[in-house]
N, C-alpha and C positions, 0 to 999 in steps of 0.2 A: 265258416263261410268265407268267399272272399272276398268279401269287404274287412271280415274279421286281420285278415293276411293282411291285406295291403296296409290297415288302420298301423299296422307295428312298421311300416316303412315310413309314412308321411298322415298326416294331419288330413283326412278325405272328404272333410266337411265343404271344400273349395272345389271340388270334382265334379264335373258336369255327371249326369246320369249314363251311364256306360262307359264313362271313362274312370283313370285312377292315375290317380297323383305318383310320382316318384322323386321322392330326393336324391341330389347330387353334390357332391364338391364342386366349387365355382370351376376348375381346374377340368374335371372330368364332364361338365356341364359344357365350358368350352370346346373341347374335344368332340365331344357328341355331336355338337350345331353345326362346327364344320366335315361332317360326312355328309353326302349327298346325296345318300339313303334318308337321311334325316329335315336333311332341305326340303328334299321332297314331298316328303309326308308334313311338312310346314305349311307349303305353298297347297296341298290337299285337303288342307282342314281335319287333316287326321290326326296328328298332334299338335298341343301348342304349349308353348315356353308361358308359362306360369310368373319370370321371373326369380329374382331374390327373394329368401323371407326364412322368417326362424332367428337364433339367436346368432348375434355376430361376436365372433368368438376368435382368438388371435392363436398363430402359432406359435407350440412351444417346442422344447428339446427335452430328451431325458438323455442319461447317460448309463448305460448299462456297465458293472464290471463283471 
């Protein structure tokens, strides 16, 4: 089903009914808000910014040979 789909992206217990939650990198969340395809759909009540949430988790490095 998809609720089953979306459940393996984000947590959709916080999802209004016909909507569906989507997780992002803070980086690509940024990105997003400023297109103004996205503003608009803000100011629309069509989408809306949920916020931070989930585990905060730092960057690392690996080192491939």
């Amino acid at each position: 089903s998809d609720s089953e789909v979306m459940s393996g992206f984000a947590d959709q217990s916080r999802a209004r009914p016909g909507h569906a939650l989507i997780c992002m990198h803070p980086v690509q969340a940024q990105l997003f808000m400023q297109d103004r395809r996205v503003q608009r759909l803000l100011e629309l009540g069509d989408i809306s910014d949920m916020g931070a949430s989930g585990l905060l988790a730092s960057p690392t490095a690996s080192l491939r040979t």
